[in-house]
N, CA, C and O of each residue as an XYZ file, in Angstrom:
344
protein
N     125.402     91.124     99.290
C     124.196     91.895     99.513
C     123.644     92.468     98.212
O     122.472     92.653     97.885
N     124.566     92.661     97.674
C     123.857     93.111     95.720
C     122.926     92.249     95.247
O     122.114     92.828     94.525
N     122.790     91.445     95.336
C     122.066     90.256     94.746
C     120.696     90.919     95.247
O     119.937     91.482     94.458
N     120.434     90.808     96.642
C     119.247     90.699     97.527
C     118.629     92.868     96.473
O     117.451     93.048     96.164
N     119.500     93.769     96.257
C     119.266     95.015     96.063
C     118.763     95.874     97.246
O     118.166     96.936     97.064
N     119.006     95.412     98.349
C     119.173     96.470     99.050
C     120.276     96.958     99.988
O     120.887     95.925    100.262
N     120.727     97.739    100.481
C     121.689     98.552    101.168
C     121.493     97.819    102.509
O     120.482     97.222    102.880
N     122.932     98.019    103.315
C     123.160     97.382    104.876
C     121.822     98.300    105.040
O     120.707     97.880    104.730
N     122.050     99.521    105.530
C     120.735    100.376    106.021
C     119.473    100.113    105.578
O     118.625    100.167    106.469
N     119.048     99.827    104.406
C     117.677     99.317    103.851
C     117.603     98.223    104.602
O     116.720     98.275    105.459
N     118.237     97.250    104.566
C     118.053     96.007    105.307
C     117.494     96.348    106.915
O     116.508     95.800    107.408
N     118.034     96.999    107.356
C     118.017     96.904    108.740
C     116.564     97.718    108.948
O     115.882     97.296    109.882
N     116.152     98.565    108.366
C     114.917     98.986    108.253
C     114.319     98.090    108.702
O     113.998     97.786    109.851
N     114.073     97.386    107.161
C     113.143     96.330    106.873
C     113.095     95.795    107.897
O     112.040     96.136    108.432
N     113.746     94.995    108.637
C     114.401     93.959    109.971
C     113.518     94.747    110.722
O     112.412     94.233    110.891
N     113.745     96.142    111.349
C     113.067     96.679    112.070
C     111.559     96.798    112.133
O     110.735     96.798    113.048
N     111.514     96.893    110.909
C     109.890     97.232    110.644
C     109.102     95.514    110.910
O     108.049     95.309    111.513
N     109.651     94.878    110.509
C     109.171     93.795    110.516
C     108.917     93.079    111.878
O     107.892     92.470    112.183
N     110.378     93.314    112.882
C     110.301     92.741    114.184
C     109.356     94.372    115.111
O     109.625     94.394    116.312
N     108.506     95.423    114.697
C     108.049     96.141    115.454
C     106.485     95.648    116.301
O     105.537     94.986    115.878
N     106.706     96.234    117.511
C     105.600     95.821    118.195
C     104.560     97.659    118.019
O     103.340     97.494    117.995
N     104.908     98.763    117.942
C     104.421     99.533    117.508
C     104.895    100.201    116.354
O     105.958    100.816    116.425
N     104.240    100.162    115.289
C     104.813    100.598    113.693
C     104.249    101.838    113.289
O     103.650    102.016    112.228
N     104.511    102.911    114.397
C     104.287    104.127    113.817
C     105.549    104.480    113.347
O     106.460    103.652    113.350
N     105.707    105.647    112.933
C     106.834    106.440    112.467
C     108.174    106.962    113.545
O     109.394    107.056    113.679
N     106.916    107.183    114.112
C     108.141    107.810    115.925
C     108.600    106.836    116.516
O     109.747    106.995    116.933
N     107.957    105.520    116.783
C     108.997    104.720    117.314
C     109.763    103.898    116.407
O     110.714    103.353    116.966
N     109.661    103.691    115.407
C     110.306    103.710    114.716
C     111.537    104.438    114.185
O     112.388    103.866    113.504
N     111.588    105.628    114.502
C     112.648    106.331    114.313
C     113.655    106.180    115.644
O     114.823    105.798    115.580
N     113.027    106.520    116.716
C     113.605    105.894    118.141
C     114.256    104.633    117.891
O     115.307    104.428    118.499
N     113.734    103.579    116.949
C     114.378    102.354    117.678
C     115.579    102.447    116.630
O     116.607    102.082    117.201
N     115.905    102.932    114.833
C     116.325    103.639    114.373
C     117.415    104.022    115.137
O     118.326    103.221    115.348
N     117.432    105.187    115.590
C     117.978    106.035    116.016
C     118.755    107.268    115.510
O     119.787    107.910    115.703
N     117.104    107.187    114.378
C     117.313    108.211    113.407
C     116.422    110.114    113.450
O     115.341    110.201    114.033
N     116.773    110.838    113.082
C     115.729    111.409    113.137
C     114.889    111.709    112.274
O     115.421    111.766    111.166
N     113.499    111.994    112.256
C     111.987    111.480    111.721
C     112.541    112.103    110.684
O     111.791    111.537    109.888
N     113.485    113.066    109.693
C     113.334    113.586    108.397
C     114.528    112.934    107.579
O     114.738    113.301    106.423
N     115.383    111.873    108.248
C     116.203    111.139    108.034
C     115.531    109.618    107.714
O     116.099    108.889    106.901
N     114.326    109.185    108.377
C     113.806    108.009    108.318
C     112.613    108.149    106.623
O     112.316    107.345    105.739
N     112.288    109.490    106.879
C     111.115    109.854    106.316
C     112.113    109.589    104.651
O     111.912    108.410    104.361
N     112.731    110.022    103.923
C     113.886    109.891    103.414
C     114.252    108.318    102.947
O     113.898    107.762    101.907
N     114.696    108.023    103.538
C     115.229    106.557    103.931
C     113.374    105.564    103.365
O     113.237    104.585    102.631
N     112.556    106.195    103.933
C     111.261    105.236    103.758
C     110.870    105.607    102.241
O     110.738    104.847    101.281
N     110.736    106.900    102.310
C     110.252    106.947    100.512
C     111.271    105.851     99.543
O     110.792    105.231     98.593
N     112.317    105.766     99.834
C     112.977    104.552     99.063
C     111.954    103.897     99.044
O     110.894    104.094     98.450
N     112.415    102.759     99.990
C     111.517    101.471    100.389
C     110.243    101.808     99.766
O     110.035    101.451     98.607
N     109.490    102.371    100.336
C     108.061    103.103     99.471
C     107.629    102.741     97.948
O     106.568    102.257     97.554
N     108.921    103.174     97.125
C     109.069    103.716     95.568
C     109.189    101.982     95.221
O     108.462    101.360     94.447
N     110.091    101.549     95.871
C     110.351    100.285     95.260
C     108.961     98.858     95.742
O     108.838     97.750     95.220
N     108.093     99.502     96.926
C     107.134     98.542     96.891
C     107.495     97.914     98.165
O     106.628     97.043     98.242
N     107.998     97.836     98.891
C     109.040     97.339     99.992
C     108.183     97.435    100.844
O     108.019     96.402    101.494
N     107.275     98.660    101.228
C     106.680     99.103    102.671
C     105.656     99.534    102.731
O     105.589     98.972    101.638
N     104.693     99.995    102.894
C     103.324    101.019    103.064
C     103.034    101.747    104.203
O     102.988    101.148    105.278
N     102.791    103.182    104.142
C     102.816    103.863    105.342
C     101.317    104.739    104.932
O     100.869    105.159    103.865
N     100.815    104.769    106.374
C      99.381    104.592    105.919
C      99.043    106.173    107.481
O      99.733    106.409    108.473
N      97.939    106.769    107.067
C      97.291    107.429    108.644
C      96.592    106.538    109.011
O      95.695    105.832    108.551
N      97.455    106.743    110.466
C      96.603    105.389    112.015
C      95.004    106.070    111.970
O      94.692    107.250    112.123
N      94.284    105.102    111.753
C      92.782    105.237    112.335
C      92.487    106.044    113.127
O      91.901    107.051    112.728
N      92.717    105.924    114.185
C      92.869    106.683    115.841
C      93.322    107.638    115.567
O      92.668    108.571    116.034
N      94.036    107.896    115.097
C      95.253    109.081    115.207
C      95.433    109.958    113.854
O      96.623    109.985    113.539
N      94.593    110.692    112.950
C      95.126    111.104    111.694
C      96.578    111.495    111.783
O      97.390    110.854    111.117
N      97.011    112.576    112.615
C      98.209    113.298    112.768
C      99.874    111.826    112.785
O     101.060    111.927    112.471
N      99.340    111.101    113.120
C     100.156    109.785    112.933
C      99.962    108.878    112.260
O      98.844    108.376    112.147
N     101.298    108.337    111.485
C     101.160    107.162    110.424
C     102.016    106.064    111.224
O     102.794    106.088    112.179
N     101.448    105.016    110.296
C     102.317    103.476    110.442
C     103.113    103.151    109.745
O     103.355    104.132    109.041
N     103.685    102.400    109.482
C     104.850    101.517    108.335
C     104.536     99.919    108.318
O     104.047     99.497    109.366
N     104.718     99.098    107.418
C     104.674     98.108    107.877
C     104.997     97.304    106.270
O     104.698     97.885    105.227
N     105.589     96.021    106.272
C     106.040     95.262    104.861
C     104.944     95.024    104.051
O     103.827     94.662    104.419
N     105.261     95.209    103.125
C     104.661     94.582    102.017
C     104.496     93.188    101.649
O     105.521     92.692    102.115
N     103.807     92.196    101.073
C     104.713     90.899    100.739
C     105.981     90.885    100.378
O     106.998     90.362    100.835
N     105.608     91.896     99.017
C     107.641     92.415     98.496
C     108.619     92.862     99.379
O     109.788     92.480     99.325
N     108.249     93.540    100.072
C     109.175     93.793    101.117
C     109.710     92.164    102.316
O     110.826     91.826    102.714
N     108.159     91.455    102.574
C     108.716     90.657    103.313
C     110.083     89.848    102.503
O     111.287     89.950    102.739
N     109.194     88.841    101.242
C     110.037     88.666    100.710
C     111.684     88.940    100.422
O     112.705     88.252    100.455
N     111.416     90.047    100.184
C     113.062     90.967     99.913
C     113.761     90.600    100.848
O     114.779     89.926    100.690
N     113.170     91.123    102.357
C     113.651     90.534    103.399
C     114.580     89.174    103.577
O     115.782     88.995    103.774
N     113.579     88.414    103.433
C     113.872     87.018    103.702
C     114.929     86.596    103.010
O     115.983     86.156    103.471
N     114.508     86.794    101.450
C     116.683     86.475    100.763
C     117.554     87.464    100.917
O     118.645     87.378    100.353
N     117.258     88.493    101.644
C     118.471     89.691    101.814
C     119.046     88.622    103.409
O     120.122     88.058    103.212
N     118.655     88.464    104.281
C     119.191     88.287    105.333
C     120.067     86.803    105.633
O     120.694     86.674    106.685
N     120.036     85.867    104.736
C     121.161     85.006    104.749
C     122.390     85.332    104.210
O     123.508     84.972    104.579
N     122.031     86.131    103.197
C     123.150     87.017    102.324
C     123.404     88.017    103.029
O     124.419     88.420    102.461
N     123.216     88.735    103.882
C     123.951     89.692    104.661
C     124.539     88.684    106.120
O     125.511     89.192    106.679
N     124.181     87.746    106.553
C     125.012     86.732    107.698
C     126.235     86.095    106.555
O     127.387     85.969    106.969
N     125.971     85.802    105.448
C     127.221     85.324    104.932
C     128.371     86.287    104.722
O     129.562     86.019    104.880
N     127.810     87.533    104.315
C     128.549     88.953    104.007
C     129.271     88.813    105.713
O     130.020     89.691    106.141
């Protein structure tokens, strides 16, 4: 998993964020099963390194989204054969 540079937990983010059918923050943390100042945390990583973008929903100022980056998809994609071989 060193190779790919991210953490079991970064990974699984990503995974998450990527397979989400709603990409706000709250269900996201739900599916997680983290809580929102633990995720919030956890995302500024991803964030810093380019991985993710979290944006205010249109509809909704008081709520944001998450969702990959190319870099992030990318990252993704060679992190996860290397974590099935791990």
């Amino acid at each position: 998993m060193a190779a790919s540079g991210l953490s079991a937990a970064q990974l699984g983010l990503l995974a998450l964020i990527a397979s989400a059918g709603d990409d706000t923050l709250g269900a996201l943390a739900r599916r997680a099963g983290l809580d929102p100042s633990t995720l919030s945390r956890n995302l500024r990583t991803l964030s810093g390194q380019g991985l993710i973008e979290i944006a205010l929903v249109e509809k909704d100022q008081r709520r944001r989204a998450v969702w990959l980056t190319e870099t992030g998809a990318r990252r993704l994609e060679t992190a996860i054969p290397l974590w099935r071989k791990a």
